[in-house]
C-alpha positions in Angstrom: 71.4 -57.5 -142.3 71.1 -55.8 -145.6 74.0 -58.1 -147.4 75.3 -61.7 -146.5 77.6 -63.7 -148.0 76.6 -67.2 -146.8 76.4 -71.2 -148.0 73.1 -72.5 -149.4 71.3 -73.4 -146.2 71.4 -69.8 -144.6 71.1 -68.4 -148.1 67.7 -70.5 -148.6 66.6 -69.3 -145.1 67.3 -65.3 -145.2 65.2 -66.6 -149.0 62.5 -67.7 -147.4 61.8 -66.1 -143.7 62.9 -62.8 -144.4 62.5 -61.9 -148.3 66.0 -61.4 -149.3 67.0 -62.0 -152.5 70.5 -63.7 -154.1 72.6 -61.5 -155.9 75.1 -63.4 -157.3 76.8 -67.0 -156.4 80.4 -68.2 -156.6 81.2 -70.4 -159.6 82.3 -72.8 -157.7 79.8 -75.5 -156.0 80.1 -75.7 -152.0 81.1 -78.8 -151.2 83.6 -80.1 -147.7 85.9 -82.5 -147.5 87.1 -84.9 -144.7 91.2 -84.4 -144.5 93.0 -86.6 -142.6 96.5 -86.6 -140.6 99.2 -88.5 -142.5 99.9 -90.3 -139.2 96.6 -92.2 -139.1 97.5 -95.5 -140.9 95.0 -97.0 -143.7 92.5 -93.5 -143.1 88.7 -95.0 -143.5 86.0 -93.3 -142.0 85.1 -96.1 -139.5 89.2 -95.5 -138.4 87.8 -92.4 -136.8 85.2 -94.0 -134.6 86.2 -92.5 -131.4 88.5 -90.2 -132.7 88.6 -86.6 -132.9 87.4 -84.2 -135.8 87.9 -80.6 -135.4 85.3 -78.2 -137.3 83.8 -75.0 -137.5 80.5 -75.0 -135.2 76.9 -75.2 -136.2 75.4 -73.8 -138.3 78.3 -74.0 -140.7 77.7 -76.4 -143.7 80.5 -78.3 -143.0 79.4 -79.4 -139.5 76.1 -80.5 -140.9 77.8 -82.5 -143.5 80.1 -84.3 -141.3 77.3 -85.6 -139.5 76.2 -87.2 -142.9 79.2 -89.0 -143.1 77.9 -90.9 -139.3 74.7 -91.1 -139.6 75.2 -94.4 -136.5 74.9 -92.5 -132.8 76.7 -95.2 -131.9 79.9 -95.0 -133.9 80.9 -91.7 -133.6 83.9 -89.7 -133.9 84.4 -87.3 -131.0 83.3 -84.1 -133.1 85.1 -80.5 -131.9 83.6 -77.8 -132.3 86.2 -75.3 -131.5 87.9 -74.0 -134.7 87.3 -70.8 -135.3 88.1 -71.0 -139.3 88.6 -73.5 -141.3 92.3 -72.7 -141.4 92.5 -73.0 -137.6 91.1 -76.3 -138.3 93.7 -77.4 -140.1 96.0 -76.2 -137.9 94.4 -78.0 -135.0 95.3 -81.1 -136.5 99.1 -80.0 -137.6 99.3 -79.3 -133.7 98.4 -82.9 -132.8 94.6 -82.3 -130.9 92.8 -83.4 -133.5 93.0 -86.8 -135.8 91.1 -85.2 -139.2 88.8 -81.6 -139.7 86.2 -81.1 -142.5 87.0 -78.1 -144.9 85.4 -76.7 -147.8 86.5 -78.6 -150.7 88.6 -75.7 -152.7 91.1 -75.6 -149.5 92.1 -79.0 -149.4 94.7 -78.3 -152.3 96.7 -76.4 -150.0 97.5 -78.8 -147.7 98.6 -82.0 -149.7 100.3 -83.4 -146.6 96.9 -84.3 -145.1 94.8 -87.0 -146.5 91.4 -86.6 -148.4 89.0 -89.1 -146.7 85.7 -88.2 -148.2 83.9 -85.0 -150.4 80.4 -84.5 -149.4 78.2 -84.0 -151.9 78.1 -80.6 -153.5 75.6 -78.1 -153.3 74.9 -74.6 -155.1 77.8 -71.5 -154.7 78.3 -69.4 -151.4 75.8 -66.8 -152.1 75.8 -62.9 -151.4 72.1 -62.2 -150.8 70.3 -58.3 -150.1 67.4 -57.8 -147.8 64.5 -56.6 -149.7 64.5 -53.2 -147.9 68.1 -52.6 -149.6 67.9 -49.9 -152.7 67.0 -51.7 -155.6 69.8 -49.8 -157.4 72.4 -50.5 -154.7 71.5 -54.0 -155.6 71.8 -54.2 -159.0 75.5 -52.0 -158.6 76.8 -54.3 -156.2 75.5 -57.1 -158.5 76.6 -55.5 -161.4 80.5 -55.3 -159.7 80.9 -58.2 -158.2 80.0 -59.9 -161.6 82.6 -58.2 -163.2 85.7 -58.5 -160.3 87.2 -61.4 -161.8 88.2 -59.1 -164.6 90.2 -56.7 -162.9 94.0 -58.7 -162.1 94.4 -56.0 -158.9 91.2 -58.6 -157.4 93.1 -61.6 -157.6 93.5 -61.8 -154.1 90.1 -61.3 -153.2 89.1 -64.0 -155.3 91.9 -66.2 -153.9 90.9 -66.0 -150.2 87.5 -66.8 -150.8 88.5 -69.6 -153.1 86.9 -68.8 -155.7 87.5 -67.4 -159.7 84.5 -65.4 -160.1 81.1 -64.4 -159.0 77.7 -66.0 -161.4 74.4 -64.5 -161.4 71.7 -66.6 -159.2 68.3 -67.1 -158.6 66.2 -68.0 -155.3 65.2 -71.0 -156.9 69.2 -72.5 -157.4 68.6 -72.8 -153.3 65.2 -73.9 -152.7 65.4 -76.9 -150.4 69.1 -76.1 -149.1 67.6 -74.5 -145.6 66.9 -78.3 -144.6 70.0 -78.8 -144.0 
């Protein structure tokens, strides 16, 4: 894949195993938080023991991190797998199938009527990354734009679905580690 935009762990991995190198990051730290149905009284995390928690599968971050939060096999919430964004998450529990569902941090101000149980801790910005067989000009343009999108008002949008204000410059060494995850 000659471009990837992608949280830290893939990111450190396409780094490593296949040479690619980080073009720029969002400004914004990845981090996912725990949001909870209004209708579960006195929300702790040991309240979901046994209930469900919808998510985005593995490998996302956010499944990863969620398994953090219950780190004892034997109190568990009943972890679904089945969103297929982390909208569809949230809608999941709206619906009534679901008790709580992990989303990246930034989203959780759009839905106010669902309770904020825990943030993870954060890690580096969503990162696009090149292959190292990609044009080391076509690098350095799409490096060279991206940096500059935040400046241009008819990008707004772009910026907002992703969740983000702008794009930074990055270095491999910002994700160094993150693939453990």
């Amino acid at each position: 894949v000659d471009l990837m935009l992608a949280e830290p762990p893939i990111t450190d991995y396409r780094v490593q195993r296949f040479q690619a190198e980080p073009l720029v990051r969002t400004a914004e730290p990845t981090s996912y938080t725990l949001l909870v149905s209004d209708q579960i009284e006195n929300p702790q995390l040991n309240s979901l023991v046994g209930r469900s928690i919808v998510t985005m599968p593995s490998p996302s971050l956010g499944f990863a991190l969620l398994l953090e939060f219950y780190p004892n096999p034997v109190a568990q919430p009943n972890i679904l797998s089945s969103a297929s964004s982390w909208r569809d998450g949230v809608e999941i529990v709206f619906a009534g199938e679901a008790d709580a569902t992990i989303v990246p941090t930034w989203l959780k101000e759009q839905y106010p009527n669902l309770v904020p149980l825990r943030t993870s801790r954060p890690f580096p910005g969503i990162a696009l990354s090149a292959s190292a067989t990609l044009d080391a000009q076509v690098r350095q343009d799409i490096k060279a734009a991206l940096l500059k999108l935040h400046e241009d008002p008819a990008m707004y949008e772009v910026l907002n679905e992703l969740g983000i204000t702008r794009f930074e410059s990055t270095s491999a060494d910002e994700y160094r580690g993150a693939e453990q995850m």
